[in-house]
VEXTI-267494 format. One record per residue (C-alpha): residue number from 0; residue in three letters; chain; x, y, z. Coordinates in steps of 0.1 Angstrom, whole numbers, plus 2048, in hexadecimal, padded with zeros to 3 digits. Example, Ala and Ser with C-alpha at 12.3 -4.5 7.8 and 13.67 -1.06 7.14 Angstrom:
BEGIN
{seq 0 | type ALA | mol A | x 87B | y 7D3 | z 84E} $
{seq 1 | type SER | mol A | x 889 | y 7F5 | z 847} $
***
This chain:
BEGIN
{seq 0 | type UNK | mol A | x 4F3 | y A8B | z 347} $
{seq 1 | type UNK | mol A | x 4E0 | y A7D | z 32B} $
{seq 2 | type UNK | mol A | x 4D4 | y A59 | z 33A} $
{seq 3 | type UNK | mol A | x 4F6 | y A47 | z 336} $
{seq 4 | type UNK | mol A | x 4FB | y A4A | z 313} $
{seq 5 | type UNK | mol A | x 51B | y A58 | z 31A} $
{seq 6 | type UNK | mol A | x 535 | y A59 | z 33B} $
{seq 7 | type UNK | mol A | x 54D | y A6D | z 348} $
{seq 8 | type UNK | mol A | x 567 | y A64 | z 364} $
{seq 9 | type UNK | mol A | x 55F | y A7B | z 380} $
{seq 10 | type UNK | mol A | x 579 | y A6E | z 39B} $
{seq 11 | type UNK | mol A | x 597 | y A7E | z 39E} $
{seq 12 | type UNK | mol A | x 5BB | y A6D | z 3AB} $
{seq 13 | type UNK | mol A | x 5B2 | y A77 | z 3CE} $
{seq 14 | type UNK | mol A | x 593 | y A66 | z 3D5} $
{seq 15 | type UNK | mol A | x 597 | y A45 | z 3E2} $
{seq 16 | type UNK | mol A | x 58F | y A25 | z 3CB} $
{seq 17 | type UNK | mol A | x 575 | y A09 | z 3D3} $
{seq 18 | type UNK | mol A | x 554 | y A20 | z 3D4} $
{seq 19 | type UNK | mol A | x 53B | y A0B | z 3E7} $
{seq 20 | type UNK | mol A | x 51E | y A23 | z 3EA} $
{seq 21 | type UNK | mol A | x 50B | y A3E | z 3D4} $
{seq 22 | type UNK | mol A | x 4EE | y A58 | z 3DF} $
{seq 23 | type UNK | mol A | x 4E5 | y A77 | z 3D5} $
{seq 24 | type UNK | mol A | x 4D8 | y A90 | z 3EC} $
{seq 25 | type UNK | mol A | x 4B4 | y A99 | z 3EF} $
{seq 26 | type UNK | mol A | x 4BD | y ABC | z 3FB} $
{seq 27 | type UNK | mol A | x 4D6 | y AC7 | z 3E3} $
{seq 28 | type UNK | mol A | x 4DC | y AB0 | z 3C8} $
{seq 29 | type UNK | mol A | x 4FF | y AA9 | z 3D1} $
{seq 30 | type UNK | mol A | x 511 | y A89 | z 3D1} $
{seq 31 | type UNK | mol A | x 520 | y A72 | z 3ED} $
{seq 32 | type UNK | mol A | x 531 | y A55 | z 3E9} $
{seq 33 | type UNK | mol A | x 540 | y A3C | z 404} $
{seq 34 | type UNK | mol A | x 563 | y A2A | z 3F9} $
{seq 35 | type UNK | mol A | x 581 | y A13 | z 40F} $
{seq 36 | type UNK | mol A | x 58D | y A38 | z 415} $
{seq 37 | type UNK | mol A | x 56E | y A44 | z 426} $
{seq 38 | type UNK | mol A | x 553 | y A5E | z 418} $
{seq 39 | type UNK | mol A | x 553 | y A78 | z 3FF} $
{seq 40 | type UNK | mol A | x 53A | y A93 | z 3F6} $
{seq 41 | type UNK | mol A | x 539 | y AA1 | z 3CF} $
{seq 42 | type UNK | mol A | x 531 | y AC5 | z 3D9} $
{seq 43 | type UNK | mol A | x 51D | y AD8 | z 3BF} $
{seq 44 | type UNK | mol A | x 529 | y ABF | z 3A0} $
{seq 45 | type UNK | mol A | x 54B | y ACD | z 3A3} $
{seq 46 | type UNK | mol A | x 55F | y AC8 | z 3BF} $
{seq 47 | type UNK | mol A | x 568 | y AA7 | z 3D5} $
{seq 48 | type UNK | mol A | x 566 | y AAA | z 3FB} $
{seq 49 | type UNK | mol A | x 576 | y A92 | z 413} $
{seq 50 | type UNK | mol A | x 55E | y A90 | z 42B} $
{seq 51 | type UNK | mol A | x 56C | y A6E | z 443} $
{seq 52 | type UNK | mol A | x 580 | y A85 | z 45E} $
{seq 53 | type UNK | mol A | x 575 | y A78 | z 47F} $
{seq 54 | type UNK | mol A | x 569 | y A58 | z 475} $
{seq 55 | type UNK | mol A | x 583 | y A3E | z 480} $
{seq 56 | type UNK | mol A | x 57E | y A1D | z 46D} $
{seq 57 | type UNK | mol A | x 594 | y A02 | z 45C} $
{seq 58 | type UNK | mol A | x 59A | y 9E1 | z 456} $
{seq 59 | type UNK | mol A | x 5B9 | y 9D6 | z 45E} $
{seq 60 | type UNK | mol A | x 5C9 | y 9B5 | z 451} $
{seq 61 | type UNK | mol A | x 5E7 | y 9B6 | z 467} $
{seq 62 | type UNK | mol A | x 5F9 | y 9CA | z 482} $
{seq 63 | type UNK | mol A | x 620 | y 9CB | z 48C} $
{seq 64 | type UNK | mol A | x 62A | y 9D5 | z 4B1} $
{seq 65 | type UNK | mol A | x 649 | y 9EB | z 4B3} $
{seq 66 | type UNK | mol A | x 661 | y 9D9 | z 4CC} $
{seq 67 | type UNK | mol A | x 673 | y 9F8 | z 4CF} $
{seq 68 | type UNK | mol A | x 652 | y A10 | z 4DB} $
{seq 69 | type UNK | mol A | x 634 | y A02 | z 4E9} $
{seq 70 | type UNK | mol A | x 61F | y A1F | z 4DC} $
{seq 71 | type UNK | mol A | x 62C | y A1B | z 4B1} $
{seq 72 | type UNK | mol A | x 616 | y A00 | z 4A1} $
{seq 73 | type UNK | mol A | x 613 | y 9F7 | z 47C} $
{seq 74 | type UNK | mol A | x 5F4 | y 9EE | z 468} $
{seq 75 | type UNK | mol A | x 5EA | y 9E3 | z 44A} $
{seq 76 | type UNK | mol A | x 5C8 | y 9EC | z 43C} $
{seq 77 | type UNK | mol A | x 5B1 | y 9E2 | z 425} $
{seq 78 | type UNK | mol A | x 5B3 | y 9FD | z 406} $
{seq 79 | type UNK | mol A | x 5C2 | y A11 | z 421} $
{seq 80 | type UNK | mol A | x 5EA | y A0B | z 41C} $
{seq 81 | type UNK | mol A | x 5FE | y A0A | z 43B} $
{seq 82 | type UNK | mol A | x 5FB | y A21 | z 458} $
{seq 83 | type UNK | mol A | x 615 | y A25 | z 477} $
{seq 84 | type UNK | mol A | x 604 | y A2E | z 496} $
{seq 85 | type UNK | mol A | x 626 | y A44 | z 4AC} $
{seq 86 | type UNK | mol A | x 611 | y A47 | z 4CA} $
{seq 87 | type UNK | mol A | x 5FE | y A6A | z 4BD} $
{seq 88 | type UNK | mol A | x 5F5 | y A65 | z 499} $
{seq 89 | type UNK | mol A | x 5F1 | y A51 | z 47D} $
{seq 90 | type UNK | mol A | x 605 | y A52 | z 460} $
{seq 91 | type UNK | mol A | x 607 | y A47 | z 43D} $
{seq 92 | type UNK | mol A | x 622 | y A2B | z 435} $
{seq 93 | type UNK | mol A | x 618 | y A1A | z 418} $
{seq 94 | type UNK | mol A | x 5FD | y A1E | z 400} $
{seq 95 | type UNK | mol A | x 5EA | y A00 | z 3F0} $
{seq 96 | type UNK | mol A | x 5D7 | y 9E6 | z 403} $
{seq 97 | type UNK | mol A | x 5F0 | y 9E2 | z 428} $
{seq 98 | type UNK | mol A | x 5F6 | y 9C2 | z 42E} $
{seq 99 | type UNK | mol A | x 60D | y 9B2 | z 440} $
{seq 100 | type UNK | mol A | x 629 | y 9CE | z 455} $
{seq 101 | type UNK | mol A | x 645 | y 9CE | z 46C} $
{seq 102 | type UNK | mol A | x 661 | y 9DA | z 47E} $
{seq 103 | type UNK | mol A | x 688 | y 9CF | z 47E} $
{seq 104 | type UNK | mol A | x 68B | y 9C5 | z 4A2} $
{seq 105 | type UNK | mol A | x 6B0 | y 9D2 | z 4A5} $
{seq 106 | type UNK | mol A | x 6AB | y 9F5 | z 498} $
{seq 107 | type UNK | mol A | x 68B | y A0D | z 49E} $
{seq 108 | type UNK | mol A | x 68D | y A1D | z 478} $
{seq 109 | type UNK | mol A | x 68D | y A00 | z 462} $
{seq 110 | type UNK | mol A | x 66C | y 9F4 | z 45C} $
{seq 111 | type UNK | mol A | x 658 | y 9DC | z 441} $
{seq 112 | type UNK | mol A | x 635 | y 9DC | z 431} $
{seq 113 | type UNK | mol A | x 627 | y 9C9 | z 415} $
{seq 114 | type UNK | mol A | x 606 | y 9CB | z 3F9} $
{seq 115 | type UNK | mol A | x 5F7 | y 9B0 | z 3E8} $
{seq 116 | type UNK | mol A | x 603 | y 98E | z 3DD} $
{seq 117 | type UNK | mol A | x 625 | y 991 | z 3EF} $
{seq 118 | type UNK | mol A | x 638 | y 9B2 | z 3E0} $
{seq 119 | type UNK | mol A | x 647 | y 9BC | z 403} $
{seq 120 | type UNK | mol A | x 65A | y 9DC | z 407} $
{seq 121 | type UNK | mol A | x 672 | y 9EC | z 421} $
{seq 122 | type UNK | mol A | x 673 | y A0C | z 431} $
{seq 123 | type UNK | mol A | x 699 | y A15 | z 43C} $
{seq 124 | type UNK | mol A | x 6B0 | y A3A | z 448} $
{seq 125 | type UNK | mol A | x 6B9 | y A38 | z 425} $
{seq 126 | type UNK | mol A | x 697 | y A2C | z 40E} $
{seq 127 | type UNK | mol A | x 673 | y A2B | z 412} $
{seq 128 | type UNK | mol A | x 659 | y A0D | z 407} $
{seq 129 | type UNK | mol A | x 675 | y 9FF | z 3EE} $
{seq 130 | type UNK | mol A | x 668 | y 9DA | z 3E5} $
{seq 131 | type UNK | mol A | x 67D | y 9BE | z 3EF} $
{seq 132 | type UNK | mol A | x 669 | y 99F | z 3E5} $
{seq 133 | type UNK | mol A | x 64D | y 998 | z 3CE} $
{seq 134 | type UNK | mol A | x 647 | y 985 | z 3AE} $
{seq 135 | type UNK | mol A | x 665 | y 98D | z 397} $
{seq 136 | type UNK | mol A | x 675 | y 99B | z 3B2} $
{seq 137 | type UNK | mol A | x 69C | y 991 | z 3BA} $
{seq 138 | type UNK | mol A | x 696 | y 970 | z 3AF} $
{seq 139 | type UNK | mol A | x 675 | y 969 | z 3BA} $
{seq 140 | type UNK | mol A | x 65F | y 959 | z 3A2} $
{seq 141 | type UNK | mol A | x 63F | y 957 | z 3B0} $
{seq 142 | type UNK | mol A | x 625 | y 96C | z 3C4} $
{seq 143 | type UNK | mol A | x 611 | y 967 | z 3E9} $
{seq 144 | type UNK | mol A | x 5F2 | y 96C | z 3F5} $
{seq 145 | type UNK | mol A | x 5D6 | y 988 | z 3F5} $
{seq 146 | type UNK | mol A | x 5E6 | y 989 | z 417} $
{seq 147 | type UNK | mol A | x 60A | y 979 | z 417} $
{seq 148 | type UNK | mol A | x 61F | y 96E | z 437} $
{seq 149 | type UNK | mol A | x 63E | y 979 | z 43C} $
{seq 150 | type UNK | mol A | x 658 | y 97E | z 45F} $
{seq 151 | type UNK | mol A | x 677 | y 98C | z 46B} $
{seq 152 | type UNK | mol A | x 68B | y 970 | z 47D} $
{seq 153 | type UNK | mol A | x 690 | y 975 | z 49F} $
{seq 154 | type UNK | mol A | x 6B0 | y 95C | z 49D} $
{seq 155 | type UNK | mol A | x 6BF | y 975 | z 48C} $
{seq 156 | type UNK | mol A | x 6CB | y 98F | z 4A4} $
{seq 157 | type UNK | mol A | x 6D0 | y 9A8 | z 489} $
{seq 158 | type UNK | mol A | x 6AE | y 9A3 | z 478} $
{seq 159 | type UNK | mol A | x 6BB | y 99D | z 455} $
{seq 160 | type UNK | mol A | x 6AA | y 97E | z 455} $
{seq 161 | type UNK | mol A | x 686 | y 97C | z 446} $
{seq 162 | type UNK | mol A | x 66C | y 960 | z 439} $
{seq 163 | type UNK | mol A | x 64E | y 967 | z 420} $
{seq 164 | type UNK | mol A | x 637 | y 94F | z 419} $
{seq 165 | type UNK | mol A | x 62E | y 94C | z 3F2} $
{seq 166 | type UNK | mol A | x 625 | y 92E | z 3E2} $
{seq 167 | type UNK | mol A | x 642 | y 923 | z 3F3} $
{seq 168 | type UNK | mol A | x 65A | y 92C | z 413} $
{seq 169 | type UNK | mol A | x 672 | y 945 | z 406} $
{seq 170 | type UNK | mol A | x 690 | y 952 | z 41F} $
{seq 171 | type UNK | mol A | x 6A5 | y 96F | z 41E} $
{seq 172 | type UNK | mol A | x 6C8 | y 972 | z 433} $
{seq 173 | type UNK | mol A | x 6D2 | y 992 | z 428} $
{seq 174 | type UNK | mol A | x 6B1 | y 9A7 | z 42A} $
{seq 175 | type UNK | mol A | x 6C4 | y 9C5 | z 434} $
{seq 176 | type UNK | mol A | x 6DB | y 9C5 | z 418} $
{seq 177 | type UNK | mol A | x 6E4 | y 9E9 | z 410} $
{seq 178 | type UNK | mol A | x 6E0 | y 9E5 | z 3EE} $
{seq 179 | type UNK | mol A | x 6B9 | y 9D2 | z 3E7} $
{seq 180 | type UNK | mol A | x 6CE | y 9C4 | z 3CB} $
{seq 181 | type UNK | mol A | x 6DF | y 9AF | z 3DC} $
{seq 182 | type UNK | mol A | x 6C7 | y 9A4 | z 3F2} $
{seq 183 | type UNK | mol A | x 6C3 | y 97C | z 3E9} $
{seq 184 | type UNK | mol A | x 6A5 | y 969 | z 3F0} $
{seq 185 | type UNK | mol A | x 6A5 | y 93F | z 3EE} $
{seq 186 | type UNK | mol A | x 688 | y 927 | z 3EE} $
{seq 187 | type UNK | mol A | x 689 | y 911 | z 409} $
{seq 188 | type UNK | mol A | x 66B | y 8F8 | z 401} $
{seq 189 | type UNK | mol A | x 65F | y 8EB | z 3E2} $
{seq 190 | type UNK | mol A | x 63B | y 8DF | z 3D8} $
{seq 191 | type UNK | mol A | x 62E | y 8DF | z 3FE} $
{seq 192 | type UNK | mol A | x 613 | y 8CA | z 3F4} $
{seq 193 | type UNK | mol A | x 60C | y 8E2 | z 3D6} $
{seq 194 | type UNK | mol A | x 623 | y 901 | z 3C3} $
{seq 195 | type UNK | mol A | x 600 | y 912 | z 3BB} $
{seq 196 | type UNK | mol A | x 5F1 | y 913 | z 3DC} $
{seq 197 | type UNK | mol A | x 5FB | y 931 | z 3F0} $
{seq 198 | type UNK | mol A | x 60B | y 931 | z 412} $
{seq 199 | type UNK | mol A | x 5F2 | y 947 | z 42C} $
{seq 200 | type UNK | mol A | x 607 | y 941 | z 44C} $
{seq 201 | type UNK | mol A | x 62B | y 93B | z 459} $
{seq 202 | type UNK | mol A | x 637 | y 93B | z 47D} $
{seq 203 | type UNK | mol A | x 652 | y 936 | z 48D} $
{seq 204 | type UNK | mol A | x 65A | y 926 | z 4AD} $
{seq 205 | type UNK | mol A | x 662 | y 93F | z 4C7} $
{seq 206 | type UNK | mol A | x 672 | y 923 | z 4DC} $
{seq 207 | type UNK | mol A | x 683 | y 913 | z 4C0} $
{seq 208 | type UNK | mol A | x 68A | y 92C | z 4A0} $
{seq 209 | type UNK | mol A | x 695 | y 910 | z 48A} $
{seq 210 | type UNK | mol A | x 66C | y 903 | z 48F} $
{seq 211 | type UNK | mol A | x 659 | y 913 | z 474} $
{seq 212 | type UNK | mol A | x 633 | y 910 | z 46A} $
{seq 213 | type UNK | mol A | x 625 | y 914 | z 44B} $
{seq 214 | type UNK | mol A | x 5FD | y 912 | z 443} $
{seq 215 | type UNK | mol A | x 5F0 | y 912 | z 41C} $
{seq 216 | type UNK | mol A | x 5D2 | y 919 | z 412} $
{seq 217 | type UNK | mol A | x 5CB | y 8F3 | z 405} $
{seq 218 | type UNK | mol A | x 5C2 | y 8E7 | z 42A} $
{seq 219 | type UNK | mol A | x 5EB | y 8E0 | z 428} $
{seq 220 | type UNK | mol A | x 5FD | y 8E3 | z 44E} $
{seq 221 | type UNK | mol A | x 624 | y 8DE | z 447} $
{seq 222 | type UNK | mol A | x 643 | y 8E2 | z 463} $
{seq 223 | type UNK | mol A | x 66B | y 8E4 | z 45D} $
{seq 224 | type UNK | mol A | x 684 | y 8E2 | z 47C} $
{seq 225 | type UNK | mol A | x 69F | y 8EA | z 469} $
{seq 226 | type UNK | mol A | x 691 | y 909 | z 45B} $
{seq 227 | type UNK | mol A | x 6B3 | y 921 | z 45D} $
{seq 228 | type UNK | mol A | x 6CC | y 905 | z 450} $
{seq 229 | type UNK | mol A | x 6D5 | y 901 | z 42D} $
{seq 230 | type UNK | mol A | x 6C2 | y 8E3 | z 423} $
{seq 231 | type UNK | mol A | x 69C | y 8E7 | z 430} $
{seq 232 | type UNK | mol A | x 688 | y 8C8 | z 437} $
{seq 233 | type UNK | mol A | x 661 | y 8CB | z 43A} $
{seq 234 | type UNK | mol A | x 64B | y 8B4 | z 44D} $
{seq 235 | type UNK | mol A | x 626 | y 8AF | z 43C} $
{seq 236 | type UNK | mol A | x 60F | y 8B2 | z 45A} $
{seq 237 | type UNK | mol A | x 5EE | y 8B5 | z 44B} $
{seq 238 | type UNK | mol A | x 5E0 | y 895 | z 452} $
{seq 239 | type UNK | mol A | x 5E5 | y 89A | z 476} $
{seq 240 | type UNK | mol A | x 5CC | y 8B5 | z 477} $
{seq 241 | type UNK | mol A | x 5A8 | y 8B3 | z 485} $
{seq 242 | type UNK | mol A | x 58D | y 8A8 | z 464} $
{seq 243 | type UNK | mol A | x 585 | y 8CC | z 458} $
{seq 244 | type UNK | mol A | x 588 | y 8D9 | z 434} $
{seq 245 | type UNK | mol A | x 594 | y 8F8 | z 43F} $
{seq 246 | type UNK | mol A | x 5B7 | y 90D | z 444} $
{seq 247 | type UNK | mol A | x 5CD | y 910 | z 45E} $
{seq 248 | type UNK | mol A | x 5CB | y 935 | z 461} $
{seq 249 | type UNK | mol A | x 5DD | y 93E | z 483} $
{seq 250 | type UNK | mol A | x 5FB | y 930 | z 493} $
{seq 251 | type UNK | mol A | x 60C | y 936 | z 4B3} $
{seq 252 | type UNK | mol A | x 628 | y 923 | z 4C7} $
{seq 253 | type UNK | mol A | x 635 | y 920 | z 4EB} $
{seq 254 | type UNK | mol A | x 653 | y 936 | z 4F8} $
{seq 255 | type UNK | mol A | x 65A | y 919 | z 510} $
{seq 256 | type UNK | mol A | x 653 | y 8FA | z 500} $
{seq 257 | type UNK | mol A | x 65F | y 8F3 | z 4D9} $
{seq 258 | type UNK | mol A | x 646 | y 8D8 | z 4DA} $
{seq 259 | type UNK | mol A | x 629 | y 8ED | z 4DE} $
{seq 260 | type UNK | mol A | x 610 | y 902 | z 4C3} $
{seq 261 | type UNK | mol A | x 5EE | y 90B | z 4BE} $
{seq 262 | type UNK | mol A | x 5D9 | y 911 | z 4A1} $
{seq 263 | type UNK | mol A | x 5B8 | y 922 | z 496} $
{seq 264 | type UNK | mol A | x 5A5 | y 908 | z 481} $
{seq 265 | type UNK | mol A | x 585 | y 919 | z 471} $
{seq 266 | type UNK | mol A | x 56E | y 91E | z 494} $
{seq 267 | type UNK | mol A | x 586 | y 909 | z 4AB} $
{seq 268 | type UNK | mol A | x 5AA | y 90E | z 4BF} $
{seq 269 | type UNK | mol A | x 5BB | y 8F1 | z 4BE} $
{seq 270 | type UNK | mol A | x 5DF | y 8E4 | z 4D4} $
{seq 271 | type UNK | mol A | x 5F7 | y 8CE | z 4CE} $
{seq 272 | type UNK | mol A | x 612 | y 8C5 | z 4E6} $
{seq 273 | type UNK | mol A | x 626 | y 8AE | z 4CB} $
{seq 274 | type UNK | mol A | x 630 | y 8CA | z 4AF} $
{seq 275 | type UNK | mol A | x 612 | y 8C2 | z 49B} $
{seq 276 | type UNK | mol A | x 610 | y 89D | z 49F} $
{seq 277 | type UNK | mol A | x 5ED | y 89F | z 4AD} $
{seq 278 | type UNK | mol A | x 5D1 | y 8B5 | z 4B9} $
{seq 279 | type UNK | mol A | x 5BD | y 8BE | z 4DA} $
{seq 280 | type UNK | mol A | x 5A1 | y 8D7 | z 4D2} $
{seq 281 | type UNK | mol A | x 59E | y 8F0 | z 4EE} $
{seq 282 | type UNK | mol A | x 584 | y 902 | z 4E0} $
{seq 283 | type UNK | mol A | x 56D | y 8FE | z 500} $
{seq 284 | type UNK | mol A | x 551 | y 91C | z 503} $
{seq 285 | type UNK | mol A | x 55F | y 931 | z 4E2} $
{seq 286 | type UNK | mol A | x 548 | y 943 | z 4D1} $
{seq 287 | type UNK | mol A | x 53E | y 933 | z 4AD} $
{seq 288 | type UNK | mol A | x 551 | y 94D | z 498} $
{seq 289 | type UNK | mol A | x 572 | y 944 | z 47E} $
{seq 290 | type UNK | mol A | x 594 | y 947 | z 491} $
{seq 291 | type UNK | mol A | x 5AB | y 964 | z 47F} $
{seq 292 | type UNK | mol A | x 5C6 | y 965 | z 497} $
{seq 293 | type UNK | mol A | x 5D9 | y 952 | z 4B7} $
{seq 294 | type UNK | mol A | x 5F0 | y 962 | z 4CF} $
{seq 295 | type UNK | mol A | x 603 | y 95D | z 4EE} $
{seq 296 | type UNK | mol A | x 608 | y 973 | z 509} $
{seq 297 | type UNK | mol A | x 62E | y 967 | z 50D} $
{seq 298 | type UNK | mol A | x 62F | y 97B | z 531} $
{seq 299 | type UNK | mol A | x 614 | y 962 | z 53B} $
{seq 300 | type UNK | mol A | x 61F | y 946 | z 523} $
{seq 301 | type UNK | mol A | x 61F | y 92C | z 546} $
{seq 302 | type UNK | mol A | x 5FB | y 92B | z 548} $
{seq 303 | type UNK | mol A | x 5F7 | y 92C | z 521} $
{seq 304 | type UNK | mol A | x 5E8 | y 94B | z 51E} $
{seq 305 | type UNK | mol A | x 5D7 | y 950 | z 4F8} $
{seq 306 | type UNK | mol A | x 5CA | y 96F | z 4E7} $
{seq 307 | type UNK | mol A | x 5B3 | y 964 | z 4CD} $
{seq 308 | type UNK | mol A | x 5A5 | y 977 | z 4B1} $
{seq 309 | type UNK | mol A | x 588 | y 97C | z 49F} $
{seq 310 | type UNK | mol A | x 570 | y 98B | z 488} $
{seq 311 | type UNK | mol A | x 55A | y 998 | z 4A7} $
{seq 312 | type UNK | mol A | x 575 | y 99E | z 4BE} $
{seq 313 | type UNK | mol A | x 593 | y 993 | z 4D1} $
{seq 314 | type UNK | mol A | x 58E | y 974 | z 4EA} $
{seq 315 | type UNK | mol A | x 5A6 | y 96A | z 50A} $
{seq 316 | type UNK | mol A | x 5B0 | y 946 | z 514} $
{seq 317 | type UNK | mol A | x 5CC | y 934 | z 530} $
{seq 318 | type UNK | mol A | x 5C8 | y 916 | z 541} $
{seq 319 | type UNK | mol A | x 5BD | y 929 | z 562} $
***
């Protein structure tokens, strides 16, 4: 009020953070802002108004599939938290920026979701969003990605069996440990290529569980086939990919054949029929747009059927 000699903080706890936008109206003098949470209008110099019902818009880092209900989806947003989609509404599950989210595949009311860098957090009968991994957390001594991988084994038939990708693989056997303090995490790599550069993939083999991918964001493309024993090997298989400074950003693997995967590689799709050993690219016709995500259709998984996803949209490939 007196040409920004002095300030005062006008945003109260309920507005949301990361104002993009500023403009005060011709017609009344009030103030609108737009924000990751939408936009708000500062009625009269008093009062904040959310004024984003109706206008459905997010962007969303990652998704997890119920396997229990087709209709309940997770997703992680951009300064949005994480949101559960139970076939009517949306609901609030976390707060923060959603990242990666999940479900235990055994039981429909245990569920995961993660922020930042890696702190992860489970959502159980008995506790809700309590952080189970993390820098400085149970052991762990280092942190992940902006967005950080991380999976419930499917080998282990009572989901308690996760890997998170950090600077390093990091494995869990007894996720669902009653108490999170006796949850115990162990490092099973060390200096893949690099204990500063962060892990921004891992897959596992749907064919072969023990077969486990893991992509850093140094151009570095590694693979164990031991990945569930006690003694982890890692096989370095970054010189075998096509010339590109760029990261491996999506993985997917073969329900029938352990020898098969596929990769998005910047603007191309690449397969390999050798675990990794070499390259075919298949990118044919694709637009020229970067490659977030690969997926098979594992009811169609004969004719290699991919989902592939991007920026502008989501793309189908088979071999048909």
């Amino acid at each position: 009020l007196d040409g920004g000699s002095t300030w005062e903080d006008i945003q109260p706890n309920y507005v949301h953070v990361d104002q993009h936008e500023m403009v005060i109206s011709h017609h009344n003098q009030d103030l609108y802002v737009c924000n990751d949470g939408g936009l708000y209008h500062y009625s009269e110099n008093q009062n904040w108004v959310d004024i984003s019902k109706g206008i459905v818009t997010g962007q969303i880092y990652q998704l997890g599939q119920s396997p229990h209900n087709p209709n309940h989806t997770l997703t992680g947003y951009q300064d949005n938290g994480t949101m559960e989609f139970d076939g009517v509404y949306w609901r609030r599950r976390g707060g923060g920026d959603g990242f990666e989210c999940a479900y235990d595949h055994t039981t429909p009311d245990w569920r995961y979701g993660s922020i930042y860098y890696g702190d992860t957090y489970r959502t159980t009968p008995e506790v809700v969003n309590e952080k189970i991994a993390g820098l400085d957390v149970l052991g762990i001594d280092e942190e992940g990605a902006w967005n950080t991988p991380y999976f419930i084994s499917r080998a282990d038939s009572t989901a308690n069996t996760m890997f998170i990708g950090l600077k390093n693989v990091w494995r869990s056997t007894n996720i669902k440990e009653a108490n999170k303090d006796d949850i115990i995490w162990e490092k099973i790599s060390n200096n893949l290529s690099s204990n500063t550069a962060n892990l921004v993939e891992l897959e596992q083999c749907i064919s072969n569980k023990n077969i486990l991918y893991a992509s850093k964001d140094n151009r570095k493309l590694f693979r164990t086939n031991n990945a569930l024993s006690d003694s982890v090997i890692w096989t370095n298989l970054s010189l075998n990919l096509p010339v590109a400074q760029v990261t491996v950003n999506a993985i997917e693997t073969s329900p029938l054949d352990s020898n098969l995967l596929w990769i998005g590689y910047n603007k191309n799709v690449y397969r390999s029929s050798n675990q990794g050993s070499s390259w075919t690219n298949i990118t044919l016709n694709f637009p020229d747009i970067v490659i977030n995500s690969v997926v098979m259709d594992t009811t169609n998984a004969g004719a290699e059927a991919l989902y592939i996803g991007t920026d502008m949209g989501v793309y189908y490939k088979d071999t048909t």
